[in-house]
MOPAC internal coordinates of N, CA, C and O (Angstrom, degrees):
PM7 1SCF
backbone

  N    0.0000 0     0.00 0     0.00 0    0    0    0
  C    1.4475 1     0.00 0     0.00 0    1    0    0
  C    1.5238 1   106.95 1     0.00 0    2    1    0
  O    1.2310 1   119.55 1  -110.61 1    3    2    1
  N    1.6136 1   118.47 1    69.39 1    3    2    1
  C    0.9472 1   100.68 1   155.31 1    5    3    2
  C    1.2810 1   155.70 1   -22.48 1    6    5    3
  O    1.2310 1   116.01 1   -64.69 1    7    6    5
  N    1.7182 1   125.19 1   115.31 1    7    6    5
  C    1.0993 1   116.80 1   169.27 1    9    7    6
  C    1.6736 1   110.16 1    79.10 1   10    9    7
  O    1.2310 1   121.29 1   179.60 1   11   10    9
  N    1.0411 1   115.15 1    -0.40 1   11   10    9
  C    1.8935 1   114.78 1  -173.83 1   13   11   10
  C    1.4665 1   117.24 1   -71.18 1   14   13   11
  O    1.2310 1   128.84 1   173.53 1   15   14   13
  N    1.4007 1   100.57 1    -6.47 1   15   14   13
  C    1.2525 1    94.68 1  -173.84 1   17   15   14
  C    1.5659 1   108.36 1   -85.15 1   18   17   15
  O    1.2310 1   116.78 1   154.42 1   19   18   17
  N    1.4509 1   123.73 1   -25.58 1   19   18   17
  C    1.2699 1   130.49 1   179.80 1   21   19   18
  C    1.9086 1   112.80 1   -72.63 1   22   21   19
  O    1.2310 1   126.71 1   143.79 1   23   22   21
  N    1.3446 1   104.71 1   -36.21 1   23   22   21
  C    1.1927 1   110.17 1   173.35 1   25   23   22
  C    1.4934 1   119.47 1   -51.42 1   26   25   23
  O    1.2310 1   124.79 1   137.36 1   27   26   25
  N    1.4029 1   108.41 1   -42.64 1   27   26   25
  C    1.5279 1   135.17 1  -169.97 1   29   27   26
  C    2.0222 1    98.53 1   -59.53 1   30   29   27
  O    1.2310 1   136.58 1   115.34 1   31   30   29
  N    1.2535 1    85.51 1   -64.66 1   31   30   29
  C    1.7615 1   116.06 1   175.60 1   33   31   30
  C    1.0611 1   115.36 1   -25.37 1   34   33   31
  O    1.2310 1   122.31 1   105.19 1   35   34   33
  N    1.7233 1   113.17 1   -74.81 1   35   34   33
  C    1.4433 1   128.19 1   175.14 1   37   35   34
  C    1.8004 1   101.14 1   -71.80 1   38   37   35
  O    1.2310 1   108.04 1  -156.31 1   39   38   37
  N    1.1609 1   139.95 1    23.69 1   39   38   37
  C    1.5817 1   125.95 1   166.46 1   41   39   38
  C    1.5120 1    91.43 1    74.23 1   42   41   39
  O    1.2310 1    97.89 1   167.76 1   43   42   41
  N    1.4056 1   157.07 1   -12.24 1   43   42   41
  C    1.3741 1   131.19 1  -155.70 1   45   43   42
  C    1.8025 1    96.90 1   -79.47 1   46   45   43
  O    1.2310 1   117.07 1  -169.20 1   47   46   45
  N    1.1778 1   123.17 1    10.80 1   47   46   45
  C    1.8908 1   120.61 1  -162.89 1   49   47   46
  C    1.7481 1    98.42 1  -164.77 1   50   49   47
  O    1.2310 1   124.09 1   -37.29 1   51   50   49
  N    1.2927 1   109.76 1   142.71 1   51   50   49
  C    1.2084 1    91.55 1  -171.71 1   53   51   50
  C    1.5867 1    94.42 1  -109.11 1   54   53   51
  O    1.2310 1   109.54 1   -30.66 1   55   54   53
  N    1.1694 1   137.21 1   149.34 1   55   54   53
  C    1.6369 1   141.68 1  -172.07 1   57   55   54
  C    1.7685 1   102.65 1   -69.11 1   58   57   55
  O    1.2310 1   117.72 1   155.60 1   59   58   57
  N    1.4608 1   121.94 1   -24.40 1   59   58   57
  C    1.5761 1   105.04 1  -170.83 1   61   59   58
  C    1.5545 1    94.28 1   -70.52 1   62   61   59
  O    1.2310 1   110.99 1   122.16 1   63   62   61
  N    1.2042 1   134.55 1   -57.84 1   63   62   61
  C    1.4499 1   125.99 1  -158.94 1   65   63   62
  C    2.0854 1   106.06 1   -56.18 1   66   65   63
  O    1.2310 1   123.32 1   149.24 1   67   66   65
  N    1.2467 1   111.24 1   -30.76 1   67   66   65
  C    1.6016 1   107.32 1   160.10 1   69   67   66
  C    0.7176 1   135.36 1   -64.72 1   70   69   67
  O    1.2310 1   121.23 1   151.21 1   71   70   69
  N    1.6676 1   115.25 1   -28.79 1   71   70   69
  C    1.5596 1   109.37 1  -176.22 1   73   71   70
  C    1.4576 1   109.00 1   -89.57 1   74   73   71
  O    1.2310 1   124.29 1   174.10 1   75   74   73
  N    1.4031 1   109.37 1    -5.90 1   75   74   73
  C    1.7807 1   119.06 1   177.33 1   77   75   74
  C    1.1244 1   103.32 1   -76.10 1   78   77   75
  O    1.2310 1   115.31 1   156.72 1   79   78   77
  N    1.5180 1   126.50 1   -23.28 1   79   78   77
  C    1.4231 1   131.75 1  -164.21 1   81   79   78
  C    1.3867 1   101.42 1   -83.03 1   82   81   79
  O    1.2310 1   125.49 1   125.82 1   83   82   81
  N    1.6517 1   107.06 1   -54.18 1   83   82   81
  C    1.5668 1   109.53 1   177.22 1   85   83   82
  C    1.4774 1   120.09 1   -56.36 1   86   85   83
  O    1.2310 1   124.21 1   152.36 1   87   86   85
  N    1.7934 1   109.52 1   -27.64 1   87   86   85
  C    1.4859 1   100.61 1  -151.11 1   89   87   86
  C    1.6052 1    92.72 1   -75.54 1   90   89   87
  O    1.2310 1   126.50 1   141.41 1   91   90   89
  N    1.7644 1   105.10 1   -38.59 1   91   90   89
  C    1.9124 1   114.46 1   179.71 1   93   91   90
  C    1.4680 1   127.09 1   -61.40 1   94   93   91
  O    1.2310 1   130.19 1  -174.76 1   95   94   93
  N    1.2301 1    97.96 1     5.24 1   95   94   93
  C    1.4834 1    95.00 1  -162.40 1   97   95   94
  C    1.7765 1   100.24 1   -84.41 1   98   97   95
  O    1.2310 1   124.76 1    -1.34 1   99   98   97
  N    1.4853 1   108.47 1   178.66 1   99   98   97
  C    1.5488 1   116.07 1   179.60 1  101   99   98
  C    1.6784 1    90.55 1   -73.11 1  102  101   99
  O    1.2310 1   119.48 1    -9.33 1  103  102  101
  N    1.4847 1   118.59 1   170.67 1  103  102  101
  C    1.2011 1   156.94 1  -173.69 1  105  103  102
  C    1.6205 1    94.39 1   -83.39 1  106  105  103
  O    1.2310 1   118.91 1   119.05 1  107  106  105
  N    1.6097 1   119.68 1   -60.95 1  107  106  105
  C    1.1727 1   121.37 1  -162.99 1  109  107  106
  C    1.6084 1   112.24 1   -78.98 1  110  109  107
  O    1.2310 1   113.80 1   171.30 1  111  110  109
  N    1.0871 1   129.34 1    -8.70 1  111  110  109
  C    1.7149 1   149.34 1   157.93 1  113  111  110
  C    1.0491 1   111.34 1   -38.62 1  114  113  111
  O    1.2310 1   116.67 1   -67.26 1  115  114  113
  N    1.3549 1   123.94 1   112.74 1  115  114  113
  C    1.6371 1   114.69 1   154.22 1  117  115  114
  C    1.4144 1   108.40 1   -94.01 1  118  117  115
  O    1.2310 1   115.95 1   -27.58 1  119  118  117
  N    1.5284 1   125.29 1   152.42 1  119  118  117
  C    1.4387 1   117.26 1   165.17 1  121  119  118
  C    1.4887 1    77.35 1  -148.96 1  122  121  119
  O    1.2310 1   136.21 1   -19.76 1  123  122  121
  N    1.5368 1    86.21 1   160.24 1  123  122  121
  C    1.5845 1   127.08 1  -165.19 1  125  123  122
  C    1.4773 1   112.63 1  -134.41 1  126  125  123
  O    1.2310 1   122.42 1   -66.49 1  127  126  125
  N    1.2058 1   112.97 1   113.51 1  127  126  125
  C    1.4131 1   122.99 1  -178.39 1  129  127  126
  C    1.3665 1   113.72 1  -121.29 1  130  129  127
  O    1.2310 1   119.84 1   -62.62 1  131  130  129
  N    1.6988 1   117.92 1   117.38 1  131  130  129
  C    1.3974 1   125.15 1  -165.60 1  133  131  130
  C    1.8653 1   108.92 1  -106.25 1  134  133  131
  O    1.2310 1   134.10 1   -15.04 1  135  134  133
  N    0.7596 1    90.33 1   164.96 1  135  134  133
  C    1.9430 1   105.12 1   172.71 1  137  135  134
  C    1.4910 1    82.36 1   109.00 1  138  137  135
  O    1.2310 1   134.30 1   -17.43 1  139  138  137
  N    1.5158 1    89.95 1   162.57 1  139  138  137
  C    2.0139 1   114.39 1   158.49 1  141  139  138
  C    1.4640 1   114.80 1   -85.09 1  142  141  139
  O    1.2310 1   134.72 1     1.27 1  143  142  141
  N    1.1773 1    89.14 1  -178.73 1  143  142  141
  C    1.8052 1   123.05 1  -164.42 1  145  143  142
  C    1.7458 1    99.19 1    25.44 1  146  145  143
  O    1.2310 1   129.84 1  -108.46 1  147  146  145
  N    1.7512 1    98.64 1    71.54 1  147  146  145
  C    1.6743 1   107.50 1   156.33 1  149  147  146
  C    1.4360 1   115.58 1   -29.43 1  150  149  147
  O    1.2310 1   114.05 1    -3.47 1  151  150  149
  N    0.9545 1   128.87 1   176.53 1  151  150  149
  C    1.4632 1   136.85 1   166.45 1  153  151  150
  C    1.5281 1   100.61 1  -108.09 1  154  153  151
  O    1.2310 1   125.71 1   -37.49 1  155  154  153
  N    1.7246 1   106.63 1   142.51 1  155  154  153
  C    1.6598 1    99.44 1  -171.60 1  157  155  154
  C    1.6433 1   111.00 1   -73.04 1  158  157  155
  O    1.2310 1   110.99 1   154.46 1  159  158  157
  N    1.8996 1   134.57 1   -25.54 1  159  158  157
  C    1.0640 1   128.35 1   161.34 1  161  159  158
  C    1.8613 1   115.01 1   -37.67 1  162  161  159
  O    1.2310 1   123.36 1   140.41 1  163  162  161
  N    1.4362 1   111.17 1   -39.59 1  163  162  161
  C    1.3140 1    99.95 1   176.69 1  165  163  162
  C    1.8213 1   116.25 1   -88.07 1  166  165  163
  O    1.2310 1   125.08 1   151.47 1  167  166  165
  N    1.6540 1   107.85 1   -28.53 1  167  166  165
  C    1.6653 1   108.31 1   171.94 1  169  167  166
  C    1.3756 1   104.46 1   -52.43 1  170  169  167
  O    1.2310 1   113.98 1   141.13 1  171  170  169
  N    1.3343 1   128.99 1   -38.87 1  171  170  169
  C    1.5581 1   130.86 1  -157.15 1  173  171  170
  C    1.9372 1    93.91 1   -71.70 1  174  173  171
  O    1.2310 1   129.05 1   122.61 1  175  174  173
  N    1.3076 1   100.16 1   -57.39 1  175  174  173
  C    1.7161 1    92.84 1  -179.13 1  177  175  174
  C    1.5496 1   120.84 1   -91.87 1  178  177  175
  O    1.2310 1   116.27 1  -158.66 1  179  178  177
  N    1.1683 1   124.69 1    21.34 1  179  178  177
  C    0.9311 1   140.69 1   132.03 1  181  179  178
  C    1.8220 1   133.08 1   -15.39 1  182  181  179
  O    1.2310 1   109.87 1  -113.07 1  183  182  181
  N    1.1954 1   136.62 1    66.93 1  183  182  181
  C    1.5462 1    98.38 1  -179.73 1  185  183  182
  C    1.2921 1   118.20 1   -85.56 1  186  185  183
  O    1.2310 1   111.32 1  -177.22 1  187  186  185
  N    1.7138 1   133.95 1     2.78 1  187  186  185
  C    1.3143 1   101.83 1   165.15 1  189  187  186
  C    2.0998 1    87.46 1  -139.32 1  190  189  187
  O    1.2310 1   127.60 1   -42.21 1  191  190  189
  N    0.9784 1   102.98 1   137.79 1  191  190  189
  C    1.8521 1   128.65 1  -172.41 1  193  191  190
  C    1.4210 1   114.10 1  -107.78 1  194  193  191
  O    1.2310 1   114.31 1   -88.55 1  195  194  193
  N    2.0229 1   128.38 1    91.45 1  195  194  193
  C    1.5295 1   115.57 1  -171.84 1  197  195  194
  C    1.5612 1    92.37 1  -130.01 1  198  197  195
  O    1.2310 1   133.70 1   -43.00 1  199  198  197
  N    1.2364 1    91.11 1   137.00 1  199  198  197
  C    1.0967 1    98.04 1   177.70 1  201  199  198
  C    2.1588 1   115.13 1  -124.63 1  202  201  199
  O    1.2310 1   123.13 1   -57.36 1  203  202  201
  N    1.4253 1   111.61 1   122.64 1  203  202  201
  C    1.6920 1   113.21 1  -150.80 1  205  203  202
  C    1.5524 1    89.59 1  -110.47 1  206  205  203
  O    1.2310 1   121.10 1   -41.39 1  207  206  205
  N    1.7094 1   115.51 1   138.61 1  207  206  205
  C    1.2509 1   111.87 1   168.68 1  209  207  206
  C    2.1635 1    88.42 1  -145.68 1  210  209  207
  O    1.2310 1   142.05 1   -26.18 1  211  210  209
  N    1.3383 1    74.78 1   153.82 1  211  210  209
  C    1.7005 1    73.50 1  -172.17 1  213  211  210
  C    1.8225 1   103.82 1   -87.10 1  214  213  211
  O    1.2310 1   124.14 1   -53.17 1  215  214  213
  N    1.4459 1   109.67 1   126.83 1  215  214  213
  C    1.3992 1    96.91 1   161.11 1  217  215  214
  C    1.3976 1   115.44 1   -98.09 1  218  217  215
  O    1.2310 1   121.45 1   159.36 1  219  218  217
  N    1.1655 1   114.84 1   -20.64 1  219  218  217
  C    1.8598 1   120.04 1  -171.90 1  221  219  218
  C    1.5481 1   101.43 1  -161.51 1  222  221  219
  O    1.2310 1   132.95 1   -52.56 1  223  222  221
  N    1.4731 1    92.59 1   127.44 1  223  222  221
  C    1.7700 1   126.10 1  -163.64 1  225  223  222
  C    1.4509 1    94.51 1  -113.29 1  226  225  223
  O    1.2310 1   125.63 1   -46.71 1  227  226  225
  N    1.5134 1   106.80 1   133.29 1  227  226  225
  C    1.9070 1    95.89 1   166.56 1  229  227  226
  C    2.0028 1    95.81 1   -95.07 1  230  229  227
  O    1.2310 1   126.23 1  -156.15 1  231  230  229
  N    1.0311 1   105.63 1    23.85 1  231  230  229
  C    2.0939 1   117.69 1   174.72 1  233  231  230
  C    1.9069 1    89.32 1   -68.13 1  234  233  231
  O    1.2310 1   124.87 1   126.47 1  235  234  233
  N    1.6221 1   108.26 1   -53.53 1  235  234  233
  C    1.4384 1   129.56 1  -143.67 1  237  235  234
  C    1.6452 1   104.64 1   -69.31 1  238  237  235
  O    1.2310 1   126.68 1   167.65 1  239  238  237
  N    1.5712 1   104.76 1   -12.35 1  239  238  237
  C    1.5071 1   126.31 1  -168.98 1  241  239  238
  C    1.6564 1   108.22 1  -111.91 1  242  241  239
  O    1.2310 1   129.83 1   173.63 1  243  242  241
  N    1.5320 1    98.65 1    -6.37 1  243  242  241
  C    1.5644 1    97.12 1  -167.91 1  245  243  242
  C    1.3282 1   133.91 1   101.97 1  246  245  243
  O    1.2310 1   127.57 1   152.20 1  247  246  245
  N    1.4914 1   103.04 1   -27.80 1  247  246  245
  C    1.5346 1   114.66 1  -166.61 1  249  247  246
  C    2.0163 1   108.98 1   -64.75 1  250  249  247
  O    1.2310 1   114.07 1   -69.69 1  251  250  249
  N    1.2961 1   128.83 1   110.31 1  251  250  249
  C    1.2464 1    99.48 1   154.78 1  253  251  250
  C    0.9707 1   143.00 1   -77.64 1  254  253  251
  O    1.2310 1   126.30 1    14.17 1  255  254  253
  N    1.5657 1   105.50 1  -165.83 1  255  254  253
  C    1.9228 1   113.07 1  -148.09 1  257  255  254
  C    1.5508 1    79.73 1   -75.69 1  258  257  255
  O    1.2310 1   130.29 1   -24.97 1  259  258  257
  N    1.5055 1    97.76 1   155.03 1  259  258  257
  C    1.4793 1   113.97 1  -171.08 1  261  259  258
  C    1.8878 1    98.90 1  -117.13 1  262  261  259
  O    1.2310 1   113.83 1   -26.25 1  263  262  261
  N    1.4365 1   129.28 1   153.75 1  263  262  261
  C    1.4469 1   136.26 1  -162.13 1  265  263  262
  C    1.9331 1    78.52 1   -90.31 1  266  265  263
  O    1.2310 1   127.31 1   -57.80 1  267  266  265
  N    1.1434 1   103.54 1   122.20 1  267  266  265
  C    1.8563 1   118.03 1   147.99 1  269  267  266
  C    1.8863 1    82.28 1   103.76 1  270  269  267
  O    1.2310 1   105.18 1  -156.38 1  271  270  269
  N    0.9614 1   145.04 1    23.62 1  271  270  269
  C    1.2316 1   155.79 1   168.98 1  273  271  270
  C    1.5471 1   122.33 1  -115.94 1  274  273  271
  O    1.2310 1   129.28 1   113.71 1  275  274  273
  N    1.6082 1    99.72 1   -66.29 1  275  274  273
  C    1.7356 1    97.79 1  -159.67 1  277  275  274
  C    1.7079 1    89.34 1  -110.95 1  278  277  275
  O    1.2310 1   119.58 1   151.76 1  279  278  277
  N    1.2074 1   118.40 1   -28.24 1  279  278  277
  C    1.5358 1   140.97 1  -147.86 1  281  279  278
  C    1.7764 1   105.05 1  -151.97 1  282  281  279
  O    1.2310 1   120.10 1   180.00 1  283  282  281

């Protein structure tokens, strides 16, 4: 679910009807929910929570995106 977490964020989705989705779903299901600041109804059912911030880019050096790296 791309990006749902921002939807959630800005109010456009409300998080109970997701976390009903997560709680019903099969066992053998993975789903993947992207954007920051999850909502904690979904951190709580969650089993794995990452959160990525860049401290050091080789962008910041010039280098471009490299094929089997960025792309």
């Amino acid at each position: 679910l791309d990006e749902i977490n921002y939807a959630i964020g800005y109010h456009m989705l409300a998080p109970e009807p997701v976390a009903e989705f997560l709680a019903a779903k099969p066992e053998n299901v993975h789903v993947i929910l992207t954007g920051r600041n999850a909502h904690p109804k979904l951190v709580e059912l969650a089993d794995t929570v990452t959160e990525m911030r860049e401290i050091k880019h080789a962008y910041q050096k010039g280098i471009e995106a490299q094929r089997g790296i960025e792309y």
